[in-house]
LOLOGU-279955 format. One record per residue (C-alpha): residue in three letters; x, y, z; residue number from 1. Coordinates in Angstrom, 2 decimals, always signed. Each point is the difference from the previous one (the first is absolute). Example, Ala and Ser with C-alpha at 12.3 -4.5 7.8 and 13.67 -1.06 7.14 Angstrom:
% LOLOGU-279955
+------+---------+---------+---------+------+
: rofi :      c1 :      c2 :      c3 : tiza :
+------+---------+---------+---------+------+
:  Ala :  +12.30 :   -4.50 :   +7.80 :    1 :
:  Ser :   +1.37 :   +3.44 :   -0.66 :    2 :
+------+---------+---------+---------+------+
This chain:
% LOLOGU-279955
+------+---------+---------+---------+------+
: rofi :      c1 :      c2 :      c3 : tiza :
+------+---------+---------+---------+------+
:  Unk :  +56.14 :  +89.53 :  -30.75 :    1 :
:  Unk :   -2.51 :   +0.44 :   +2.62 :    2 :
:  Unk :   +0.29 :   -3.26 :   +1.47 :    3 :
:  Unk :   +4.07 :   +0.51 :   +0.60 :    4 :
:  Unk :   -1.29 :   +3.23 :   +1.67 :    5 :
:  Unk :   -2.39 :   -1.85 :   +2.43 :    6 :
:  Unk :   +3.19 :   -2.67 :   +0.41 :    7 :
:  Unk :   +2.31 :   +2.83 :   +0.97 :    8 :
:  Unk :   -2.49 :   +1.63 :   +2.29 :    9 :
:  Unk :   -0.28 :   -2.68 :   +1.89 :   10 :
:  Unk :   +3.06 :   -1.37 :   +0.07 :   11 :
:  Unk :   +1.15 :   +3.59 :   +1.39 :   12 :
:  Unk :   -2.12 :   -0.48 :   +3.38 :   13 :
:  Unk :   +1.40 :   +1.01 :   +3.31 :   14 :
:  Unk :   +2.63 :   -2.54 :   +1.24 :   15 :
:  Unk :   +0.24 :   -1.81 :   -3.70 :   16 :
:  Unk :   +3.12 :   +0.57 :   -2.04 :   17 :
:  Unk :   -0.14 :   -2.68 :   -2.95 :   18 :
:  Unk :   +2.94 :   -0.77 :   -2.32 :   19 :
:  Unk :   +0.23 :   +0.31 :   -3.80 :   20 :
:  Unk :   -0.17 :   -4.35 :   +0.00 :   21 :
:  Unk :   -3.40 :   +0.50 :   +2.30 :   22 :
:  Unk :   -1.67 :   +2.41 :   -2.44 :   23 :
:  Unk :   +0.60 :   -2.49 :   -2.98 :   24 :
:  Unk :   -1.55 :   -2.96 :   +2.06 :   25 :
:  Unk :   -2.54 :   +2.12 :   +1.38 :   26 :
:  Unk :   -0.53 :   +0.89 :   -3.83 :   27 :
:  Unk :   +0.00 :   -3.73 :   -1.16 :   28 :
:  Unk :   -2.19 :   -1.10 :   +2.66 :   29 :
:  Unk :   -2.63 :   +2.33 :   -0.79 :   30 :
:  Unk :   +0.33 :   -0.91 :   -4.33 :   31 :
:  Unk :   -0.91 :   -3.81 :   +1.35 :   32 :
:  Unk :   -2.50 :   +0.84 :   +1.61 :   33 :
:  Unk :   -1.20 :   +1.62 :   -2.63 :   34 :
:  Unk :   +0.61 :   -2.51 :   -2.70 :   35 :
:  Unk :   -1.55 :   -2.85 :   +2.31 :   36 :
:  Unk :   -3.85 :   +2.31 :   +0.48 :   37 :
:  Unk :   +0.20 :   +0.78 :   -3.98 :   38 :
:  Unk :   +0.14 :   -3.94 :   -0.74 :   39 :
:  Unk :   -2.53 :   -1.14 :   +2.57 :   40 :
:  Unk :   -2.45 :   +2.59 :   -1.44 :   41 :
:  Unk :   +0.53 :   -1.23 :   -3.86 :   42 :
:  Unk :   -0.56 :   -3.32 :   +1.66 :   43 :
:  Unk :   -3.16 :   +1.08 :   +1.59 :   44 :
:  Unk :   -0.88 :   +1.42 :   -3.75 :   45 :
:  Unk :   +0.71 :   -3.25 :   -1.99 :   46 :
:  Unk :   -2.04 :   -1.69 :   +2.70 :   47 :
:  Unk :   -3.22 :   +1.86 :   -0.53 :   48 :
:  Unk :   +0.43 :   +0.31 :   -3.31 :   49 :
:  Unk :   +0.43 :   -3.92 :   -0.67 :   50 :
:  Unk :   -3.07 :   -0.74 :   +2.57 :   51 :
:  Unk :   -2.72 :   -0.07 :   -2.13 :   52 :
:  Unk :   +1.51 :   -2.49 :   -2.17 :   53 :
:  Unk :   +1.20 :   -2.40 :   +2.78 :   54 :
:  Unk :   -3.95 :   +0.29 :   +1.25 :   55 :
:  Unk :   -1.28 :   -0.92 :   -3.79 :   56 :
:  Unk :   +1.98 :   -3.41 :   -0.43 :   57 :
:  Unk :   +3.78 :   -1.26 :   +1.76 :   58 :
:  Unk :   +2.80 :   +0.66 :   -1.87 :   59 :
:  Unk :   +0.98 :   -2.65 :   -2.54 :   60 :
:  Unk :   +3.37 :   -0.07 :   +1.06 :   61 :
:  Unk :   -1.25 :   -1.78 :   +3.73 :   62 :
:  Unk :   +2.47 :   +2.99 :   +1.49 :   63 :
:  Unk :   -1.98 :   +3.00 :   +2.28 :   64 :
:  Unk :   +1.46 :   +2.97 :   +1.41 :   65 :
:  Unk :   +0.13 :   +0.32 :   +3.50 :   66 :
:  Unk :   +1.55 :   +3.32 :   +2.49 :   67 :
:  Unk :   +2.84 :   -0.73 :   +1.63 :   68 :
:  Unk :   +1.13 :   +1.26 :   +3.56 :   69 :
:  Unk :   +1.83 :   +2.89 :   -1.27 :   70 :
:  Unk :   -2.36 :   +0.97 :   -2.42 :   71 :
:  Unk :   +0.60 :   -1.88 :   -3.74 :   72 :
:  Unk :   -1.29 :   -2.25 :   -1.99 :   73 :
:  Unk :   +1.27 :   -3.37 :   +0.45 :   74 :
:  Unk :   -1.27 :   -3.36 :   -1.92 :   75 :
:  Unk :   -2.63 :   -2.75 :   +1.57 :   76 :
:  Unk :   -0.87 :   -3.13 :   -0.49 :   77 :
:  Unk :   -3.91 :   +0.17 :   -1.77 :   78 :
:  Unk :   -0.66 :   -3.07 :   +2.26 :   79 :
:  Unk :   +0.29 :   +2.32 :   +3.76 :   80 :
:  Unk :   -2.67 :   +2.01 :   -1.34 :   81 :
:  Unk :   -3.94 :   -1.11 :   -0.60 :   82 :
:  Unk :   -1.53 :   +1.01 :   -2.76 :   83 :
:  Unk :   -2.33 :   +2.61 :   -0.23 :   84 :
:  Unk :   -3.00 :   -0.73 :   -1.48 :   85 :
:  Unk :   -1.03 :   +1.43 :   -3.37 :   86 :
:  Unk :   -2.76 :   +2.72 :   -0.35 :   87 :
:  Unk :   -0.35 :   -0.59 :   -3.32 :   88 :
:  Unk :   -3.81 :   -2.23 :   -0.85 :   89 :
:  Unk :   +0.38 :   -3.65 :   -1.19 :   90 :
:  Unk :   -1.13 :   -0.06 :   -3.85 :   91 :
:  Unk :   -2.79 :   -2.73 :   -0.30 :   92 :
:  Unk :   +0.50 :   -2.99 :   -2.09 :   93 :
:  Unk :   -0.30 :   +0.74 :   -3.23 :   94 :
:  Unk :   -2.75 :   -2.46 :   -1.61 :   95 :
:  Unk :   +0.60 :   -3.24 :   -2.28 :   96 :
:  Unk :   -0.25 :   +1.41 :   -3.62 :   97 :
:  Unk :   -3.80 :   -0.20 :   -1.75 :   98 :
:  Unk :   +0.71 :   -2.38 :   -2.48 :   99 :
:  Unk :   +1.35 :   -2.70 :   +2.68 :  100 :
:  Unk :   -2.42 :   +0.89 :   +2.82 :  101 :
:  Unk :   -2.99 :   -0.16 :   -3.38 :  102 :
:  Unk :   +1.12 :   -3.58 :   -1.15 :  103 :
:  Unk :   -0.01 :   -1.14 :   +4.24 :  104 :
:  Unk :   -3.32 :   +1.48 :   +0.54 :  105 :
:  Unk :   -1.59 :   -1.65 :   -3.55 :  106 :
:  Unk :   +1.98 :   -3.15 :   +1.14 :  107 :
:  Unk :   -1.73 :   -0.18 :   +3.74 :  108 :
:  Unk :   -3.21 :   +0.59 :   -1.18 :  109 :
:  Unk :   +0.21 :   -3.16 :   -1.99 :  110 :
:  Unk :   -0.37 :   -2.12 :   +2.99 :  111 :
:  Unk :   -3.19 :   -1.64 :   +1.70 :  112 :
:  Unk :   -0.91 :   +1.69 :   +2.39 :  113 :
:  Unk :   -2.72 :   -1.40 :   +2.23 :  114 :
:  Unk :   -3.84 :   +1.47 :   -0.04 :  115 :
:  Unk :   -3.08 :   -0.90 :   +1.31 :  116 :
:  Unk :   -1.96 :   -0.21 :   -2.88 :  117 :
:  Unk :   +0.66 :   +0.20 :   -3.60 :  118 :
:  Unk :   -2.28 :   -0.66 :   -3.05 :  119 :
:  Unk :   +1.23 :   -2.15 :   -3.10 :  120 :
:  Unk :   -1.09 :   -0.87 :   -3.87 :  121 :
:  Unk :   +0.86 :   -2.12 :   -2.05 :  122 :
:  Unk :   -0.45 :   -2.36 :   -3.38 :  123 :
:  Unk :   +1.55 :   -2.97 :   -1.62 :  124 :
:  Unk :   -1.00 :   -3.03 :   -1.30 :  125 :
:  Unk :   -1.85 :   -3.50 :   +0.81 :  126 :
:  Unk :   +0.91 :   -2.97 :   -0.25 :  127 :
:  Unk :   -2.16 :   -2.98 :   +0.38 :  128 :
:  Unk :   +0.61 :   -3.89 :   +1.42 :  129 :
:  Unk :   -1.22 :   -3.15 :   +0.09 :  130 :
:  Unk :   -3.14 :   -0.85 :   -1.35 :  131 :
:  Unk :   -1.01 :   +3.29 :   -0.36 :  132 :
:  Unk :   +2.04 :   +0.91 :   -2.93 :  133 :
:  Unk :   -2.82 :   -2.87 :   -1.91 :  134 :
:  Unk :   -2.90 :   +3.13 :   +1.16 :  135 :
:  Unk :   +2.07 :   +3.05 :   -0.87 :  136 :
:  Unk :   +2.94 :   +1.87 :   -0.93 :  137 :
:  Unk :   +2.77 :   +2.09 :   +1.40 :  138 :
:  Unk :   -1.13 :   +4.05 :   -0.49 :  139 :
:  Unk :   +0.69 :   +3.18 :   +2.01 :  140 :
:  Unk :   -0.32 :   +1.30 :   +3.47 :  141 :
:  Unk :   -0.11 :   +3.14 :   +1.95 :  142 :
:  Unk :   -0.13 :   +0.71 :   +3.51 :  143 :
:  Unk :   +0.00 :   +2.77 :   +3.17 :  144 :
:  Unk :   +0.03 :   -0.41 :   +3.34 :  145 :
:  Unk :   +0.93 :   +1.63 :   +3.31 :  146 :
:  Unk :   +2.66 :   -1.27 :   +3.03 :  147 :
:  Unk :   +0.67 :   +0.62 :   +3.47 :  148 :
:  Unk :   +2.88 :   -0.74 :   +2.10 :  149 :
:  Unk :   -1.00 :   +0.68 :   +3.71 :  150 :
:  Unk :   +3.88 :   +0.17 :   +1.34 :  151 :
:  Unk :   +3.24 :   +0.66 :   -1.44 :  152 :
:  Unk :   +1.73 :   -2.68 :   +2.22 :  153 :
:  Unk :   -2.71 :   -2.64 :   -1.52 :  154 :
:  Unk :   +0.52 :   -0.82 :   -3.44 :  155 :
:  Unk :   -3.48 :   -1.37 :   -0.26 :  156 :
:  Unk :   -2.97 :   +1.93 :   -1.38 :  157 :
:  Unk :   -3.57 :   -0.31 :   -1.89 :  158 :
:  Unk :   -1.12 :   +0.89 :   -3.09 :  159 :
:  Unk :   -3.02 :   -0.07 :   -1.83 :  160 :
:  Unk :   -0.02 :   -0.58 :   -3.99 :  161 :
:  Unk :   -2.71 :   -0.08 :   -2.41 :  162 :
:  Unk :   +0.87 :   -1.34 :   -3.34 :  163 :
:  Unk :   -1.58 :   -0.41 :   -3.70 :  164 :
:  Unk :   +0.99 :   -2.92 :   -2.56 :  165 :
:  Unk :   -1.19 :   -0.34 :   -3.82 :  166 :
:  Unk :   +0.85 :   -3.40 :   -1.39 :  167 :
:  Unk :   -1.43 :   -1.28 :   -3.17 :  168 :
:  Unk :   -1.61 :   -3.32 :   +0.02 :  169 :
:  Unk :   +1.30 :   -3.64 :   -0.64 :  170 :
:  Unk :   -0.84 :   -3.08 :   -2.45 :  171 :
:  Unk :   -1.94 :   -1.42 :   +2.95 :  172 :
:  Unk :   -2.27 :   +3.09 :   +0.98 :  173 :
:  Unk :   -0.57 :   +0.50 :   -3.82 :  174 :
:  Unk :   -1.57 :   -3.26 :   -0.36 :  175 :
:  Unk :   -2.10 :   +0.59 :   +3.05 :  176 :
:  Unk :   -4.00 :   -1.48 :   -0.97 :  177 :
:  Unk :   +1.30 :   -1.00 :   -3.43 :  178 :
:  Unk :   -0.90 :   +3.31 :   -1.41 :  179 :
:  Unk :   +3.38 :   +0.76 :   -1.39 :  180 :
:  Unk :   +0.53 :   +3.00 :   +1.06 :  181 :
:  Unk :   +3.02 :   +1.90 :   -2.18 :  182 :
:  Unk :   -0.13 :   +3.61 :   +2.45 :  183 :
:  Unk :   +0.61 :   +0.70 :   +3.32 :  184 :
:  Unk :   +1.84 :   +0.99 :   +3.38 :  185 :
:  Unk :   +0.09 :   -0.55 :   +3.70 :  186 :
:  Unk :   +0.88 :   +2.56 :   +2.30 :  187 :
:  Unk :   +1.09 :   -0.80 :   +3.58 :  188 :
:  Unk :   -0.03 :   +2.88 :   +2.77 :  189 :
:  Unk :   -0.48 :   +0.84 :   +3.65 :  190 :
:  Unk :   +2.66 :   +0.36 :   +3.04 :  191 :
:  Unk :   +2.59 :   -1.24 :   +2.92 :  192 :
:  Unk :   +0.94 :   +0.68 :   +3.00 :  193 :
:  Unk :   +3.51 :   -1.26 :   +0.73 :  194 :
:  Unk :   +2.49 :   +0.36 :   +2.10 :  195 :
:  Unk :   +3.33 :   +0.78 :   -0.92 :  196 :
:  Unk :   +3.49 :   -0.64 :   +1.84 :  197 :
:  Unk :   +2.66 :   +1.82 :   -1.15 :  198 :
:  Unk :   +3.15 :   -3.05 :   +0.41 :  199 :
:  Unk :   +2.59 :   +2.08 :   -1.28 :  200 :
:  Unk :   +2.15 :   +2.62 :   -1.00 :  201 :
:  Unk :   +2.27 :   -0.20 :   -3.00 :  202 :
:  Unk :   +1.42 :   +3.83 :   +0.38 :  203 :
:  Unk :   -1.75 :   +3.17 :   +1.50 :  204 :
:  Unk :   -2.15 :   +0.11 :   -3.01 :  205 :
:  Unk :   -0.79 :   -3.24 :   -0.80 :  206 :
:  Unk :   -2.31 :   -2.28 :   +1.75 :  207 :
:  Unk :   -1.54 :   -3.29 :   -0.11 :  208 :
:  Unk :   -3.24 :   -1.66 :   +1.49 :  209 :
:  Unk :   -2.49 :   -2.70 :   +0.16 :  210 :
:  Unk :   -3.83 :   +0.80 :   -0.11 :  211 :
:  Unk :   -2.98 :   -2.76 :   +0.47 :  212 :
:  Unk :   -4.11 :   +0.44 :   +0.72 :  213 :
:  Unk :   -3.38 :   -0.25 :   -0.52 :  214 :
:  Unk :   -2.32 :   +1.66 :   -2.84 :  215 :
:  Unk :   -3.28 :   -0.79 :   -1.66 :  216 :
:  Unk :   -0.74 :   +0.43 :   -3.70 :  217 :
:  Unk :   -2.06 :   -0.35 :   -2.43 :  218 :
:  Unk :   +0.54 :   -1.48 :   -3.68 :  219 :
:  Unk :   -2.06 :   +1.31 :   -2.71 :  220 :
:  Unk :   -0.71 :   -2.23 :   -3.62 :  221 :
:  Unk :   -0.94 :   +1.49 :   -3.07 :  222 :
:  Unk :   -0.03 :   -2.10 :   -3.43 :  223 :
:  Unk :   -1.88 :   +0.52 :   -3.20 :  224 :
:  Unk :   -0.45 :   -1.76 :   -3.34 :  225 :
:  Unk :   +0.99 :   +2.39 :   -3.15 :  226 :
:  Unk :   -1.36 :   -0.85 :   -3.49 :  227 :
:  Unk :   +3.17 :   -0.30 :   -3.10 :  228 :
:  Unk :   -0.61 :   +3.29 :   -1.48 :  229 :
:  Unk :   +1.66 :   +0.76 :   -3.23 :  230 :
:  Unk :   +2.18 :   +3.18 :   +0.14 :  231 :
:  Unk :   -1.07 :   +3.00 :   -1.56 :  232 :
:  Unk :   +1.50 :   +2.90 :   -1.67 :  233 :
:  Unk :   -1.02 :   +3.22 :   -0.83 :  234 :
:  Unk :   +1.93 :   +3.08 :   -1.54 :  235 :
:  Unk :   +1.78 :   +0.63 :   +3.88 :  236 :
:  Unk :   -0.29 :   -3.02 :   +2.10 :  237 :
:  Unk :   -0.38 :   -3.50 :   +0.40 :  238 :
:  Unk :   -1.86 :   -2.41 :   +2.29 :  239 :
:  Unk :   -1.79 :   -2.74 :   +1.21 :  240 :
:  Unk :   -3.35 :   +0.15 :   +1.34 :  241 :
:  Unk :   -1.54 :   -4.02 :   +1.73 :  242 :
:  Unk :   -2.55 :   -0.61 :   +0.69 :  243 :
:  Unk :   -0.78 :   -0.63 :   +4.04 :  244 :
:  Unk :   -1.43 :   -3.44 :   +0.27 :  245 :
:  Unk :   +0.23 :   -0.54 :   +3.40 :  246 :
:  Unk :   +1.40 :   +0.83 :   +3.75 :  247 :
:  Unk :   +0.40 :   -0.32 :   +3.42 :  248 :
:  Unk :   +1.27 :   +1.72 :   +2.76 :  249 :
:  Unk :   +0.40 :   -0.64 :   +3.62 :  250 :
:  Unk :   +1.40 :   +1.51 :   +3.27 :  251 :
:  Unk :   +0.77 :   -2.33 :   +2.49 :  252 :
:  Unk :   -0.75 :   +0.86 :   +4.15 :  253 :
:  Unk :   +2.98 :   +1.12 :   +2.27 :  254 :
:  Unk :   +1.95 :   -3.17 :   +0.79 :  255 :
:  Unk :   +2.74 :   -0.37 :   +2.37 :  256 :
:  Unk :   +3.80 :   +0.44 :   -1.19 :  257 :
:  Unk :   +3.60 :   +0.06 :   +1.22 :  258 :
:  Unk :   +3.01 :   +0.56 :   -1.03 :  259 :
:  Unk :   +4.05 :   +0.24 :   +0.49 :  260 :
:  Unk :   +2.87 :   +1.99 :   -1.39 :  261 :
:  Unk :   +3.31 :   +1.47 :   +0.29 :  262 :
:  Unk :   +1.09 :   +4.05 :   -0.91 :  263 :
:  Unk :   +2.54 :   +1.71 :   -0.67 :  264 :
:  Unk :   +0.27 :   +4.14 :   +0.69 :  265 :
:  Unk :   +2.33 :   +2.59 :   -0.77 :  266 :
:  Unk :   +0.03 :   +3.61 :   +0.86 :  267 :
:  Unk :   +0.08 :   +2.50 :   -3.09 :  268 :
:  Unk :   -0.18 :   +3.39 :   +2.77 :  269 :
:  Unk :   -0.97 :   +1.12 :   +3.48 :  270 :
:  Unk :   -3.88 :   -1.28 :   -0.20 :  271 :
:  Unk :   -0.10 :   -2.58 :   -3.14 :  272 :
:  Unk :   +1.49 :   -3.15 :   -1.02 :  273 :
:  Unk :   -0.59 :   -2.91 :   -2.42 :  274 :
:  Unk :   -1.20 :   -3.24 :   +0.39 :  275 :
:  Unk :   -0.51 :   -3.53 :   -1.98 :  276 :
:  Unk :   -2.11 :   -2.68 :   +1.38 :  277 :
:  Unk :   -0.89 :   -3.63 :   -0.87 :  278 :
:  Unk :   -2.37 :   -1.67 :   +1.81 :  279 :
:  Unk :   -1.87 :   -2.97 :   -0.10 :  280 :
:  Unk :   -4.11 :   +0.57 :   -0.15 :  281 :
:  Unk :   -2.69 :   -2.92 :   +0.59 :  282 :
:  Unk :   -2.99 :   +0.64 :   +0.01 :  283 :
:  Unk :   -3.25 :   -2.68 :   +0.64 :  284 :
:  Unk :   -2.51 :   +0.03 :   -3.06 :  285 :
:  Unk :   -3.10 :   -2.23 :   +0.03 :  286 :
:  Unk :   +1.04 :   -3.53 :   -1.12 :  287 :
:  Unk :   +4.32 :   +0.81 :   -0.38 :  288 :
:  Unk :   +1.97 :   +2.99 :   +1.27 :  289 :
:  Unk :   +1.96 :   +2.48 :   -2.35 :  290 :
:  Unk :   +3.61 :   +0.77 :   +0.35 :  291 :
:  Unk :   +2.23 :   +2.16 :   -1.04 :  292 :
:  Unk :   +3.08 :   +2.24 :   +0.60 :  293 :
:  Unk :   -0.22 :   +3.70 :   -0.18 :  294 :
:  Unk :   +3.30 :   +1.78 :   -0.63 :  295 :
:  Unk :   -0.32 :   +3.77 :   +0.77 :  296 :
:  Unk :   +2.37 :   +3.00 :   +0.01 :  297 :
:  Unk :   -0.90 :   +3.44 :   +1.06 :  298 :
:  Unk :   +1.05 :   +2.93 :   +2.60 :  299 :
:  Unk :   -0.90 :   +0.25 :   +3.60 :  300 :
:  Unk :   +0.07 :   +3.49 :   +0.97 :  301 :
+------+---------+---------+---------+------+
């Protein structure tokens, strides 16, 4: 009722007579006025209210609120108005799970990689040729060596091999002086240096390659004569026990020798792989030459 007392009061002023129909407009005017300050400050309200949200992330709906000229909200196009940008931290990507980032790592580290040097072994198996099989026979093998590749954009490198053959003797070394020898062996060892050329790759861990060289050896003869010795039994055991009637050995000097193969390689991890060889060996004995293939697998490391 105060405010229709400040109304009256002034509408009473010196020189100002005002109509019942005045007061009521003078009355409406002021209720507007009113009305219109109460809704601009609830839209002020909303606004700060809502802010933090519109500064997190833009509404879904692609609508924004903007302040019209009189004071109220009014809808926007999202596309007027650049986006802020978010305060929030990106997340990092999460990493591929163990068991598939375990099975890629096992299945990269089976591939060759290249190194300088690497150091193999190896056994198998020889084979004799040609007029050599008439002096001996086939028997075991077993060999190391070491190899260097100088570059990885040359796939040629050296390596050094030293190897040792048993073979047991033939019909023709056993009848050697007319003695008649029944007992024996020959043993066959010294070392290469080849060179070997790595042609090509059949997948990142498999490889082939080509090696050839030079080596010396030496061949070493051993044959003796054995009496017929009856067997003989006691309470645990039983055995024979000739009677040596003769023997010979001999060692040969280093003679020259070469030989030429083909291998094959396969990685098993990071720093070893397998390998099989075959290569063909000659090597120049007084009077004939022996040959023979070795046939060797091991692990280069």
């Amino acid at each position: 009722m105060g405010f229709q007392k400040r109304v009256t009061k002034q509408a009473s002023l010196p020189g100002k007579e005002l109509t019942g129909a005045a007061l009521v407009l003078i009355n409406v005017r002021q209720a507007y006025v009113r009305a219109e300050f109460l809704r601009t400050s609830l839209a002020f309200v909303l606004l700060a209210a809502s802010a933090p949200v519109f500064a997190g992330s833009p509404p879904e709906t692609g609508i924004a609120l903007t302040e019209t000229t009189t004071g109220g909200p009014a809808a926007a196009d999202s596309s007027d108005i650049p986006p802020e940008p978010s305060s929030e931290p990106t997340a990092p990507a999460s990493p591929p799970p163990t068991g598939n980032r375990f099975a890629h790592d096992a299945w990269a580290a089976r591939e060759l990689t290249y190194r300088p040097w690497s150091v193999q072994a190896g056994g198998g198996n020889n084979i004799v040729t040609g007029s050599t099989g008439d002096y001996m026979h086939g028997g075991g093998d077993a060999a190391a060596g070491v190899t260097w590749f100088p570059s990885s954009a040359l796939p040629l490198g050296l390596r050094l091999d030293g190897s040792y053959g048993w073979f047991t003797p033939g019909r023709q070394l056993l009848a050697l002086g007319g003695v008649g020898y029944n007992k024996g062996e020959r043993n066959v060892y010294g070392g290469d240096l080849d060179l070997q050329l790595d042609f090509g790759r059949l997948s990142p861990r498999q490889k082939a390659y080509l090696l050839a060289g030079y080596g010396e050896y030496r061949v070493g003869t051993s044959l003796q004569k054995l009496s017929d010795a009856p067997r003989v039994c006691g309470n645990h055991f039983c055995g024979t026990f000739p009677t040596l009637l003769a023997s010979e050995s001999d060692t040969s000097a280093w003679e020259p020798s070469w030989n030429a193969g083909i291998g094959w390689a396969m990685a098993l991890n990071a720093r070893t792989s397998m390998f099989v060889e075959a290569r063909y060996q000659r090597i120049f004995t007084r009077g004939s030459s022996t040959q023979f293939f070795p046939v060797r697998v091991g692990l280069r490391f």
